[in-house]
C-alpha angles and dihedrals in degrees: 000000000000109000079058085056093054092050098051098047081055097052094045091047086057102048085045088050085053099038088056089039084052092051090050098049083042087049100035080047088046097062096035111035094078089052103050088047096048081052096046097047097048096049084056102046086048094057096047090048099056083047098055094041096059091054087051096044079054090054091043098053095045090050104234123178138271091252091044087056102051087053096051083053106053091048083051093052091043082050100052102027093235141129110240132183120170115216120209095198159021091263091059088250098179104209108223119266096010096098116071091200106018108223113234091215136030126187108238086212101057085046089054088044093050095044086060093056100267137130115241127196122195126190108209115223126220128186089212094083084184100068122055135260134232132233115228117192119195106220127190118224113197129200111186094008093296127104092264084181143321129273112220109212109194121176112228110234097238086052082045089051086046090058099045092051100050083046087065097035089102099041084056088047094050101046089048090052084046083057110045089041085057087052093049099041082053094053095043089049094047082060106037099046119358098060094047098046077052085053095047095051091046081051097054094041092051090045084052105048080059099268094133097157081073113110143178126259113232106274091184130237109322129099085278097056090048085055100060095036076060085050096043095050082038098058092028081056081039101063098036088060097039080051085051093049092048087048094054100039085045082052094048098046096057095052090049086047091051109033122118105231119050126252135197140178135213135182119242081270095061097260128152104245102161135000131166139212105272088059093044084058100051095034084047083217127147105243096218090049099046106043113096092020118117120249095260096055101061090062100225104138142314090234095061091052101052082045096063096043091055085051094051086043100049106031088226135110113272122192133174141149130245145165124244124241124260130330101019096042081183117171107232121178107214124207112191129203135165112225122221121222089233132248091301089071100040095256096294113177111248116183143308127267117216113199119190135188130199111230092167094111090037092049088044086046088056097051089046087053093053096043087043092052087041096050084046092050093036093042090045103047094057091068094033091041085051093045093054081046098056102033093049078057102059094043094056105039113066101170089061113140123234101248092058094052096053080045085051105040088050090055091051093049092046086061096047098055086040085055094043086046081058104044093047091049086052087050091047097053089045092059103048090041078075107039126245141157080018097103091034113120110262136200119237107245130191107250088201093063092041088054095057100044094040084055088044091051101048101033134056123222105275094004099110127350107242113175121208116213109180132169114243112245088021098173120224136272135258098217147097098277089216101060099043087056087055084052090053090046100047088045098040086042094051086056096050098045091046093041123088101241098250088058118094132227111233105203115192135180128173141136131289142169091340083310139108111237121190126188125201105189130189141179101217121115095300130211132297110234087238087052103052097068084061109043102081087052098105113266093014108138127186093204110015099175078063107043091055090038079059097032105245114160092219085240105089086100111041086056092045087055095043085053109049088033092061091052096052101264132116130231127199138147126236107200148152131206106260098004105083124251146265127223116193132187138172132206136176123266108235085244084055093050096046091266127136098253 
């Protein structure tokens, strides 16, 4: 890992810092340490020397003995820790007994030199370079003021190792403080600035796997403390952008989700890159099927494909309007662009968006406007069309009986209430398309009692059989009281128009699903299935020939559905050819409504 890296390279920097700091102080040892200790070693010698002189020039001139002599030599030589020999002449004669470790080998030359009063220094060589070497110093010793013989100073080779040793003792000291300072000023910068850069690149990989609570401790003043106060402000900056992104794409994802009109996006090679609800709707697609697929292969419609290649081709708007495919057959009305990545990117273009709207229940409303306005006109010039006929007839023909004018003016007065029914159940339907009455305040009713008396009011006793059948402790009804009982006499009044008079109408109410469900049932000629899902639409017949023949508006319906539908029930017919019909609705309970039951 890096920050291992880093360490390492550290680590390494100081040991080569103290591995070049050891080869000066070697090498600086290396020059100097013979020096110092040649120094050293002479000033020493001399001093003892002097020393020792004077003792000898004592003997000498008290004329002790031989023997006297060799003892004073070897105390001195326990004292000093040196090897000394005392020679009687030129030629390096050693007298017996007065050495109290007789050299092997004495330079004529230091023996000259010391015979003529001067101090002489010899550095003994040895072939073993491993081992050290002794210093020997040639010393003159006068009696009267004459060099009565020469002291031969030799250093013993454990007192030579002692020197040595205490020569590099602060060289020793030195390299191990070197060393323990390195140690330290590793560890220190581990510290110092190791563990925080690790900190800080923790930091910035955490920031960049999306953790951007993380923060920085405070790392002080220094350049490193001013980094991660950067990282900090930068993933604090960060977050609050990356919050403002998720609240405008949060933003803009619930307006594509609940927008009306459908949307879609491609890539520059006709693939499906986004679509939202609303277009999965219209386009009746499966979203994780359909997205990456190209445009052909999710089968919507040639003309939407050619469309979107003339708007990638010409850089210009294309709209246009199609029907889907089976079963929807859905009318949907297409504008086409091409989006651009922004000025960021140089004006590229990106994709094209696709929006679609759905003009299936406009262009519906439209067919049921011109049928409606065709059925008026249609449903409105027959008895118009009777009364000028009839009229026309009673104006020109004076020699008319009786008989034939009462005949005329009742089939001018048929058509005119035929005409007002009309115009009152248009009145009707106008008023409950917008609503009102629907929101007013309402007072709970008994069903039960509305039934009865809506059965007593439209039938005579033994005109037609029409069996109850009502659920005991059936609860009220949140509702306007009036216009339930017109839904009970379009529907009772549709059975018995449409019922051969033996047959009986079977009305039944209960409870369901929290619910109230009636059921008006009759045994006429019933409904075709194709048929049921238009019969509640304003002027459909069934049979038109026998709805005029009976006198029905084509309008009962319409107004049942508007009816039940504005106070939150659901109407629907149930029917065979040939075997009669059912028409079901359902209405709340007032406890259901929020009513007192």
């Amino acid at each position: 890992m890096p920050y291992v890296r880093s360490r390492s390279q550290l680590i390494l920097i100081n040991l080569g810092l103290l591995f070049l700091a050891t080869l000066v102080l070697l090498g600086a040892w290396w020059v100097n340490s013979d020096f110092v200790l040649e120094v050293t070693t002479r000033q020493h010698l001399q001093r003892v020397g002097r020393l020792l002189s004077y003792e000898l020039q004592t003997a000498f001139h008290h004329g002790r003995s031989d023997q006297q002599i060799q003892d004073l030599v070897f105390d001195l030589s326990s004292l000093t820790d040196l090897e000394l020999s005392l020679i009687t002449d030129r030629d390096g004669t050693l007298k017996e007994n007065w050495s109290s470790h007789p050299p092997k080998y004495l330079e004529r030359e230091g023996l000259e030199q010391a015979y003529k009063g001067e101090n002489y220094f010899q550095y003994l060589k040895s072939t073993d370079f491993t081992q050290n070497v002794p210093w020997r110093l040639y010393f003159p010793v006068y009696v009267d003021a004459k060099v009565q013989t020469v002291l031969v100073l030799t250093q013993k080779t454990s007192e030579l190792e002692k020197d040595f040793v205490r020569s590099r003792a602060p060289y020793t000291l030195l390299l191990t403080l070197i060393g323990f300072g390195t140690i330290f000023m590793s560890i220190l910068l581990m510290n110092k600035i190791v563990r925080p850069l690790q900190e800080l690149e923790t930091m910035a990989r955490r920031v960049a796997d999306g953790e951007l609570e993380r923060r920085v401790r405070n790392l002080g003043e220094n350049e490193l403390g001013r980094l991660g106060s950067a990282i900090n402000d930068m993933a604090e900056k960060l977050a609050k952008s990356i919050l403002r992104f998720k609240e405008e794409k949060n933003k803009l994802e619930t307006i594509l989700e609940n927008m009306d009109d459908g949307l879609m996006v491609f890539n520059l090679n006709c693939r499906l890159e986004l679509i939202n609800k609303a277009a999965v709707d219209i386009l009746n697609l499966e979203r994780e099927r359909a997205l990456g697929k190209s445009l052909p292969e999710l089968l919507i419609h040639p003309d939407l494909e050619d469309w979107v290649k003339a708007a990638i081709e010409e850089d210009n708007p294309v709209g246009g309007e199609f029907q889907s495919r089976a079963p929807a057959r859905r009318h949907i009305q297409t504008l086409i662009a091409l989006f651009k990545r922004g000025k960021e990117a140089g004006e590229q273009e990106a994709g094209v968006i696709v929006l679609l709207r759905d003009l299936t229940q406009l262009r519906r409303l439209e067919q049921v406007r011109q049928d409606f306005v065709a059925n008026v006109s249609h449903e409105l010039r027959t008895p118009v069309t009777s009364i000028r006929a009839l009229a026309e007839t009673l104006i020109d023909e004076e020699a008319i009986s009786p008989e034939d004018k009462e005949r005329f003016l009742r089939g001018i007065l048929e058509e005119s209430k035929r005409m007002s029914h009309i115009v009152n159940d248009l009145l009707v339907l106008a008023q409950l398309d917008a609503g009102k009455g629907f929101n007013d305040p309402s007072r709970p009713f008994s069903l039960p009692k509305l039934i009865w008396e809506t059965v007593s009011r439209l039938f005579s006793p033994g005109e037609r059989r029409v069996v109850i059948n009502i659920e005991g402790n059936l609860p009220r009804v949140a509702a306007e009281e009036d216009r339930i009982r017109q839904v009970l006499i379009n529907l009772l009044d549709n059975a018995d128009k449409y019922s051969p008079p033996q047959e009986e109408v079977i009305i039944t109410a209960g409870q369901k699903g929290g619910q109230i469900e009636v059921r008006v049932v009759d045994h006429g000629s019933g409904i075709p299935h194709l048929e049921q899902d238009r019969i509640f639409e304003r002027f459909y017949r069934v049979d038109k020939a026998h709805s005029r023949a009976i006198g029905g508006t084509g309008l009962g319906l319409s107004i049942v559905r508007r009816i039940v539908e504005g106070y939150g029930g659901e109407v629907r017919v149930e029917s065979e050819a040939g075997q009669g019909a059912t028409f079901i609705f359902t209405l709340p309970s007032a406890s259901q409504a929020g009513g007192i039951s």
